[in-house]
Each structure stands twice: as C-alpha cells, then as structure tokens.
N, C-alpha and C positions, 0 to 999 in steps of 0.2 A: 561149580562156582562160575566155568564161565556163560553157561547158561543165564544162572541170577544175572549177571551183571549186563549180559544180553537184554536180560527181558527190561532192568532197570533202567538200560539207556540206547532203550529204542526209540530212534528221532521221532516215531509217530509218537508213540506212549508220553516222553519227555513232553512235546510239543502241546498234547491236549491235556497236562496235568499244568502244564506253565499255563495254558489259557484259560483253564479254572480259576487256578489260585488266580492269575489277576483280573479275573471280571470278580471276585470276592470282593481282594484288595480294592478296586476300584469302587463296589458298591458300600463301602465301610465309609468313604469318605467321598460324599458327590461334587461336595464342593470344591476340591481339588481336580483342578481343570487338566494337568499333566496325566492322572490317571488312564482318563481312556484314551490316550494317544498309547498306551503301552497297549493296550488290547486292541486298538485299534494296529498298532504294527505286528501282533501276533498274529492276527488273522489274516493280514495281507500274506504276510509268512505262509500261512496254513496254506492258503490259496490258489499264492502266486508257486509255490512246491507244489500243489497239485497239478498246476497248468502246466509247471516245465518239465515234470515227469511222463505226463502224460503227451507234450511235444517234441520231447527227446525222445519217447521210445517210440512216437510214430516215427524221426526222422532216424531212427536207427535199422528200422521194416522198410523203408526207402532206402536208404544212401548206409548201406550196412558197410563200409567202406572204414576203417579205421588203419590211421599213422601210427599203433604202437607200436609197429618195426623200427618206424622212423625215428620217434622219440629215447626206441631203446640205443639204436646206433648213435645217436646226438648225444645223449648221454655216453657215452665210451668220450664221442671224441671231445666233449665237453672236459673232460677229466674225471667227473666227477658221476661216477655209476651210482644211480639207484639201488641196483638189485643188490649191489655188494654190498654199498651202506646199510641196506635193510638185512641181509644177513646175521652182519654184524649188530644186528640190534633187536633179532629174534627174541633173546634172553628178558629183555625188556616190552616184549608185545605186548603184552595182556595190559600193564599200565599206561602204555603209549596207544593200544587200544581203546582206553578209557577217555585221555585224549582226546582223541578223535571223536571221540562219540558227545565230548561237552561242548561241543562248540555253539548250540542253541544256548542252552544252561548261561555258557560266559557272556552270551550275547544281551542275553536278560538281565543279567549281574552288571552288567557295565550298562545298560540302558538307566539304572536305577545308581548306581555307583556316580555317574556323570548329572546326575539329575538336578542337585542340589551343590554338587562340589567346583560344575564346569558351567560356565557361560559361554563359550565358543561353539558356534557353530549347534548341530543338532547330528548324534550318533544314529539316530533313525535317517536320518535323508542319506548318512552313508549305507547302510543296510537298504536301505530301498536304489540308493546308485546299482551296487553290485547285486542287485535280484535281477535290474532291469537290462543290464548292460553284459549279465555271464552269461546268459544261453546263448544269445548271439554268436560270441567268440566260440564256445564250446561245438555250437555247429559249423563253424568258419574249420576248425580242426579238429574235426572230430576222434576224439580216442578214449580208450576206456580205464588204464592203468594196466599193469603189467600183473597181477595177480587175475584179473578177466583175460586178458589176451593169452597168457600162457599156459595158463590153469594151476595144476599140480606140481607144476617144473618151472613156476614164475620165478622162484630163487636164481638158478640156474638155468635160464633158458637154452634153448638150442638156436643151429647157428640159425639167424634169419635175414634177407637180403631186406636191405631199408623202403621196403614196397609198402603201398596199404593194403590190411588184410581184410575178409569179409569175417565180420564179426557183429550177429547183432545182441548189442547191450549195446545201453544208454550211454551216450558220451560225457562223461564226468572229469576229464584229465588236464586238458590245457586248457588253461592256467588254471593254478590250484588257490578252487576260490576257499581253501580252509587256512589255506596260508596268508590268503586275499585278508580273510575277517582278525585274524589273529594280526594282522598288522594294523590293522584298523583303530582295534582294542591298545596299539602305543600309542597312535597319535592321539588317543584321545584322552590317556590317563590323567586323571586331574593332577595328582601329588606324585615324590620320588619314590612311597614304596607303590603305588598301584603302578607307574609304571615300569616298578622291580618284577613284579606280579606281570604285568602284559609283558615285559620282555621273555620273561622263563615263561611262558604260555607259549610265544610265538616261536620259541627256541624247540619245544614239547610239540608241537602243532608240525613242526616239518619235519621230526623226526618222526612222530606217528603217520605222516602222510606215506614216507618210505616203507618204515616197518610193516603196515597193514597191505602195501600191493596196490594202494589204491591211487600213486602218481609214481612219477618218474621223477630223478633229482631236475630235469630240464623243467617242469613245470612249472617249480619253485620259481624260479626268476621271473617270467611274465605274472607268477601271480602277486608276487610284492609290489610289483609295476603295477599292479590292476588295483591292488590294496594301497596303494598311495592316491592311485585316481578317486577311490571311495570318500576314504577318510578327507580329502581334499574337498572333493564335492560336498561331503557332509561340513567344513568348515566356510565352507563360503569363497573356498578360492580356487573359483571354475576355471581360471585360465590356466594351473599351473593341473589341474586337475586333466583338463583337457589335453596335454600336453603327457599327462603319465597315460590316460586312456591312448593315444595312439601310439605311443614306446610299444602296451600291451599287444594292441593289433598290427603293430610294424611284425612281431616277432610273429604271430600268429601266421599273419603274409607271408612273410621267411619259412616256415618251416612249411608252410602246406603247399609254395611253388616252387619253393629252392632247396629244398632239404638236398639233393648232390649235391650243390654246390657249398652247401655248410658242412656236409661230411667231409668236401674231399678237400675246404679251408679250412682247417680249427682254428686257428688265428681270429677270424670273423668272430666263428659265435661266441669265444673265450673275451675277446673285448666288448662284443655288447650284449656278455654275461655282466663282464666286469663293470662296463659305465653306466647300467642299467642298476647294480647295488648300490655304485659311487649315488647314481640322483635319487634315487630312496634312500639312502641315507642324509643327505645332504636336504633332502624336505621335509625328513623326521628331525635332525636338529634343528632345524629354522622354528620349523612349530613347538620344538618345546623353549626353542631363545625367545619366540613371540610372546610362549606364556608366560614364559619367568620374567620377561620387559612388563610385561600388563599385572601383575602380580601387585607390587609397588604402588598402579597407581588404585586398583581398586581399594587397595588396605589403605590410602590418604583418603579416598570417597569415604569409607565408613567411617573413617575419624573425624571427616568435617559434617556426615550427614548424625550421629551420634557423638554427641561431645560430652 
C-alpha cells in the first residue's frame, strides 16, 4: 500500500499528470485567456524545480557543510523538539505523509479555487515569490532535516555538539517552504469554509513536515515568516512583504553566525519565535478584515451594475 501511494504521489509523476490535464483543460476553451497562465505557471514549476535541484545539489558537492546539529540543539532550547513531536505522531505518518506529498495538488486547487471567487492580488506571483526567493535562503543555511542528517536513529538521535556537519544532500530545511505554501493557501482563501479547509491544511502541512524527518520544529517559524512574504507579494502589498522577507532572513543570519549565542540565550530565540507568530498572525487577520471590508462594497457594484 505504501508503495501505490508512493508511486501516486510522486512530485514528478503528480507534476506532469497536472501539466496534461491543463494543457487539455486549456485547449478546450482558447478563448479563455486565464487558462494558459495555469500552464504557463506549471511549467515554470517544472523548470524552475529542475534548476534548483540541480543548484542545490551542486552546492551541496561544494559546501557539503550542514547546521542540522545546530537546528536540532535550537530546537531543545526552543522548547519545542522536533524529533519528539514527530515520535509522537509516527502512528499518523502514512496520512501525514500524504500530506506532504499534496502540496502541488493543493497549489493547483487553489490556483483554480481563487480564479473566479478572489479578485485580490494573484496566487501565482505568490508561488513565483517563493520559487525565486527559497534557494537563496536555503543555501544561506544550508541543512537537510533530521531524518537525512541522522539516518536510522533520526527519532532518537545521539548526542551531537551544535557544529556543521559534512553531509552531502540537497539542502531543503530552513525555512520550511511547505509550511511557506500551506500558509500562502489562508491568505488567499476566498470564503469561511476554504479558509476552514487552508487552516486544517496548514495545521496537516507542519505536522507532516515533523513526522516525515523532513524539518525541524525551528524551521517552521521562518517559514511562516517566508509565507507571509509570498502571499503578501502575491497581494500587492510589497512593503509589508518586504518587511516579512527580511524577519525570514534576519533568522537565517542568526542561526548561521550566532547559533552559541541562541543556544546559550533561550530567551532570544523564544521571543523572536514568539513576535515572529504574533506578525503573521496579525497580517493574516488584517488580510482577511480587508476582504470582509471590500466584500460590501463589491455586492453594492453588482447591484448598481445589474439592477
């Protein structure tokens, strides 16, 4: 079974059955000018994952150099361990594995979902933000996740001094751009139950990040940070966007020159864990008081434009 489910949602496989179906979808209806922006954002996908695969695993044959000592010790003194929360949530892997593996699927679904129900901003220019904007950081602090760094014994690691270690694989950890997209997908929800649906998505999305091995709880925080920069940029509001992009990279800076001194302050990293959720939170309600303000007055335009 979990082979099927393997083969079903394998990101290539997923990826070029999505690019079928909508170059289908798109040739059905030409005159629908929205269409090929959907395959035109599939392929960039396709492409721009090719180039970063293939740049991260040259910079990982160079600079084979990975913080997931660091990030496992940040996590202790964070409070909040990874590896333990993912212990405890083995019992649920295989569908918190699935999870993990839809995150094209939901990206596609909300591209289409947002199409006709949202007029703010464009869900694709967020998805193109954080294509162009995560390798960078990714190689800024490069790590792998704790199921690569540890192997076998990623549950229960042994003890390790907060050093980089040489390890090469592809640096995929800080910040965790699944948690990045799955936040993406609130700010953009048109209605209260889609964004019922992206909140349990994004709730599903960090808990699969732990259970699979493939981040550390520390990650989580810069990558909400990174996913409010998206979703922002994808709304048109570059200043405040700007402003989550460098929260992302302040921490990235932190951990890759100062990790002693965050180890040996918790106080530090626990408050700008904490004022890092307080402003992503605090610009996911604003964006949805925005829409429920503008809500009103589109429903008076269709009443004076249709009478």
């Amino acid at each position: 079974m979990h082979f099927v489910y393997a083969l079903l949602l394998n990101p290539a496989l997923v990826s070029t059955l999505a690019l079928f179906l909508a170059a289908v979808w798109m040739v059905r209806n030409p005159r629908d000018k929205t269409r090929p922006l959907l395959v035109f954002a599939l392929v960039l996908n396709l492409f721009y994952g090719f180039l970063m695969t293939v740049f991260m695993k040259t910079e990982g044959s160079f600079f084979p150099w990975k913080f997931d000592p660091v990030l496992y010790r940040i996590d202790a003194v964070l409070g909040v361990q990874g590896v333990v929360l993912a212990g405890a949530l083995q019992p649920l892997r295989i569908p918190l594995w699935i999870v993990y593996q839809a995150m094209i699927p939901m990206m596609i679904c909300w591209f289409l979902v947002t199409r006709y129900r949202s007029h703010r901003g464009s869900v694709i220019l967020a998805y193109v933000a954080e294509l162009a904007a995560g390798p960078p950081l990714y190689a800024l602090l490069p790590a792998c996740g704790p199921i690569y760094a540890f192997g076998d014994q990623w549950l229960h690691p042994p003890a390790t001094t907060p050093v980089p270690i040489q390890l090469t694989g592809m640096p995929n950890a800080f910040p965790s751009l699944h948690a990045a997209t799955a936040l993406v997908l609130v700010f953009f929800a048109p209605s209260r139950l889609w964004r019922g649906v992206a909140l349990a998505f994004l709730a599903a999305t960090c808990m699969a990040t732990l259970a699979t091995g493939e981040h550390y709880a520390t990650d989580l925080i810069p990558g909400l940070a990174f996913g409010a920069f998206a979703a922002l940029a994808g709304l048109g509001r570059y200043r405040r966007a700007l402003a989550f992009l460098v929260a992302a990279l302040c921490w990235s800076l932190a951990v890759r020159f100062e990790y002693m001194f965050l180890i040996g302050n918790p106080f530090v990293i626990r408050a700008g864990a904490v004022l890092t959720l307080v402003a992503v939170g605090i610009a996911a309600y604003r964006e949805r008081s925005a829409r429920l303000a503008a809500a009103p007055v589109a429903a008076t335009a269709r009443e004076v434009l249709v009478p």
